[in-house]
C-alpha positions in Angstrom: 88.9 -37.6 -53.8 85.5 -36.7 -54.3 84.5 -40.2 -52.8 86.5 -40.2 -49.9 85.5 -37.0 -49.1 81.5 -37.7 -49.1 82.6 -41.0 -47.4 83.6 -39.4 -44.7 80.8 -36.3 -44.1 78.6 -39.7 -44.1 80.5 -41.3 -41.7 80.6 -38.0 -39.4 76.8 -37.7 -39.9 76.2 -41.1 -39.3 77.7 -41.8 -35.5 76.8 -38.0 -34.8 73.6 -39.5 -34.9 74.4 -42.8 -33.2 76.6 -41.1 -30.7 75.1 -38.1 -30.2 71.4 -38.9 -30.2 70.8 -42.4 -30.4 72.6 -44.0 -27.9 72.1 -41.0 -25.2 68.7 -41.9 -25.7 68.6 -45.4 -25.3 71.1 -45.3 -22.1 68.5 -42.6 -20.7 65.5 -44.9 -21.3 67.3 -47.7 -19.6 68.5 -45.6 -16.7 64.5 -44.6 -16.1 63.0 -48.0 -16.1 65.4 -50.5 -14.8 67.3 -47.5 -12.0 64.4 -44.6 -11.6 65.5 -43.2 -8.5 69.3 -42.7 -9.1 69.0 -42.1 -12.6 67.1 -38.7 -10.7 68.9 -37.8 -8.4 67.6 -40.1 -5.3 65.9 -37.1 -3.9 64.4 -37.0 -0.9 60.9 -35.1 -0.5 58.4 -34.0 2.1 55.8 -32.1 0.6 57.0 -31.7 -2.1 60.1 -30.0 -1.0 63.3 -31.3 -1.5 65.3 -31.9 1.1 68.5 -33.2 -0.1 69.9 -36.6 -2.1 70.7 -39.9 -0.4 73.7 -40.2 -2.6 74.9 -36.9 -1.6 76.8 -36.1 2.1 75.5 -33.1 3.4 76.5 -30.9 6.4 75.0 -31.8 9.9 76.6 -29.5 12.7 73.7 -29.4 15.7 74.7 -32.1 18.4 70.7 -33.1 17.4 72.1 -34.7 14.1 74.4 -37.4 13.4 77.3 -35.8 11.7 78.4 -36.7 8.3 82.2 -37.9 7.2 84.2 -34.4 6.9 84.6 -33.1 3.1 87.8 -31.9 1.5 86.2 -30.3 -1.7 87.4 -27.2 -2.9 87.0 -24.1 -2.2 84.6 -24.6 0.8 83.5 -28.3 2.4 80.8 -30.4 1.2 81.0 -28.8 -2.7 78.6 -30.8 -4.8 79.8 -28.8 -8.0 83.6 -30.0 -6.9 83.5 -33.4 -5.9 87.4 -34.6 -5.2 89.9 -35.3 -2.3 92.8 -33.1 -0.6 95.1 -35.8 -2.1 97.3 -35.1 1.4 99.7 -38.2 1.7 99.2 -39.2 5.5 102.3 -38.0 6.2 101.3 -34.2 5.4 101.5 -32.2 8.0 98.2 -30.2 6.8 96.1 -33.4 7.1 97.4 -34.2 10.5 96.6 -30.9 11.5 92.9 -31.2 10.0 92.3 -34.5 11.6 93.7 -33.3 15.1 90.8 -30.7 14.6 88.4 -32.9 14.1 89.3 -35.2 16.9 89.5 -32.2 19.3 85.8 -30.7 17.6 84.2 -34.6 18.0 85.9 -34.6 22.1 84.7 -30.9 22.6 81.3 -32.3 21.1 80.7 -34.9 23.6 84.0 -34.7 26.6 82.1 -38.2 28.1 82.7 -40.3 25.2 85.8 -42.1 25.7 85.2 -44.3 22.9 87.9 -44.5 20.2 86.7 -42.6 17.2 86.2 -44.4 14.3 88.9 -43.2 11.1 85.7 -42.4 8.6 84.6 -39.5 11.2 87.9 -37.6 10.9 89.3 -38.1 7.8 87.7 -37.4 4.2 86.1 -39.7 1.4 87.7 -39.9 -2.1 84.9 -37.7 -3.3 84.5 -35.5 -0.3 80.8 -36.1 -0.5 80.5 -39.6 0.9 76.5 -39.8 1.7 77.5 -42.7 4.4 79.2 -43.8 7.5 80.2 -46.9 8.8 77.9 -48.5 12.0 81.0 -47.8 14.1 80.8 -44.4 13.6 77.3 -44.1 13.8 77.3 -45.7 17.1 80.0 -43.2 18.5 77.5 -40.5 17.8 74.6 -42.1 19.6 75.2 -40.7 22.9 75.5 -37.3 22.1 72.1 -37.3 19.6 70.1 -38.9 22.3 71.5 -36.5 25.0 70.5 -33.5 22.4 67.1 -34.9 22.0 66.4 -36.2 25.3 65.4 -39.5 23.7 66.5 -42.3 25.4 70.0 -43.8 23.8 68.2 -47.5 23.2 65.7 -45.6 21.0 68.4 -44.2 19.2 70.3 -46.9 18.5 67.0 -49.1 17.0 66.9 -46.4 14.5 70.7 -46.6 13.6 70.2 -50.2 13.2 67.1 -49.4 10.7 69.1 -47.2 8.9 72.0 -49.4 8.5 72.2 -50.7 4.8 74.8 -54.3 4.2 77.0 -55.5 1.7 75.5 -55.2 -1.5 74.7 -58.7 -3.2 76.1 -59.2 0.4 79.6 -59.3 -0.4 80.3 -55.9 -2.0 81.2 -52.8 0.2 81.2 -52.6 3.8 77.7 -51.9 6.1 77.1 -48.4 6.1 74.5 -46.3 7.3 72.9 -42.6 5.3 73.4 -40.0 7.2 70.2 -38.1 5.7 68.1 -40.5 5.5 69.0 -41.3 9.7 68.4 -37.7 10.4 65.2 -37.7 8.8 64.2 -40.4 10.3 65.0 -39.0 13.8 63.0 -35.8 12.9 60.3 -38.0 12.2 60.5 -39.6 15.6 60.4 -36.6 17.3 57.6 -35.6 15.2 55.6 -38.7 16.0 56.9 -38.2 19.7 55.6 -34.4 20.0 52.2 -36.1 18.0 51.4 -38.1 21.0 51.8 -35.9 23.7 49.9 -33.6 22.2 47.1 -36.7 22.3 
């Protein structure tokens, strides 16, 4: 009895260590050299501020910015703590509701696009905090950014097309563009823009 019994506190101790220290530590070593960025966070900074992670969505609601897929966390939208999906069938009458909102908002937004909206704009991820959106629905956004900018549409769209990432090992996933790292990058334009005049 006596053996079994010290058997097993050595066996508890043992992968307490292996499983509680030793391999946390090894997967944490291998996460900051071989995948730095993400292993952090993939925060962006300006001077030394944080301004939010690419692998996060965000909220974007001034016409300026492009506007990020809509989030069904719980209990408010875009929840980083709460990451999840309404789990509305598509015949529930609350999601068809939510995404006639949306359409009407996205119309209201800009009444001279005519375009037909693209699904990822008016309906959730599975996480609710989807940090991308497809080219399509980048592009239906153009007009109204470059209208809310006064920068001409073409100059818009070259920085969509920047920003827009492919398949990765170019056959997993769909194109997609960030919607941060976009805005950012249009601040950064206007910055450069306001620079020059200022010449």
């Amino acid at each position: 009895m006596r053996k079994i019994l010290r058997q097993s506190v050595v066996m508890l101790l043992a992968m307490t260590v292996v499983t509680g220290i030793v391999y946390p530590l090894l997967v944490t070593a291998v996460a900051q050299v071989l995948f730095r960025d993400a292993a952090n966070g993939s925060v962006i900074e300006r001077g030394g501020n944080p301004l939010g992670s690419k692998l996060i969505g965000q909220p974007f609601a001034d016409p300026k910015y492009f506007w990020s897929r809509p989030s069904a966390t719980a209990p408010f939208a875009d929840n980083s703590a709460a990451s999840g999906a309404s789990n509305f069938g598509p015949t529930n009458t609350a999601l068809i509701d939510a995404v006639k909102q949306r359409i009407d908002a996205l119309q209201t937004a800009d009444p001279d696009n005519k375009k037909p909206i693209p699904v990822d704009l008016v309906t959730a991820s599975g996480s609710g905090l989807d940090p991308h959106i497809s080219p399509a629905a980048a592009q239906y956004q153009i007009a109204r950014v470059a209208r809310a900018r006064g920068i001409p549409e073409a100059q818009i769209a070259q920085r969509v097309a920047a920003a827009t990432e492919g398949r990765q090992l170019g056959v997993l996933g769909e194109p997609r563009v960030n919607v941060l790292t976009l805005n950012l990058a249009l601040d950064g334009l206007l910055l450069a823009q306001r620079g020059k005049a200022k010449d």
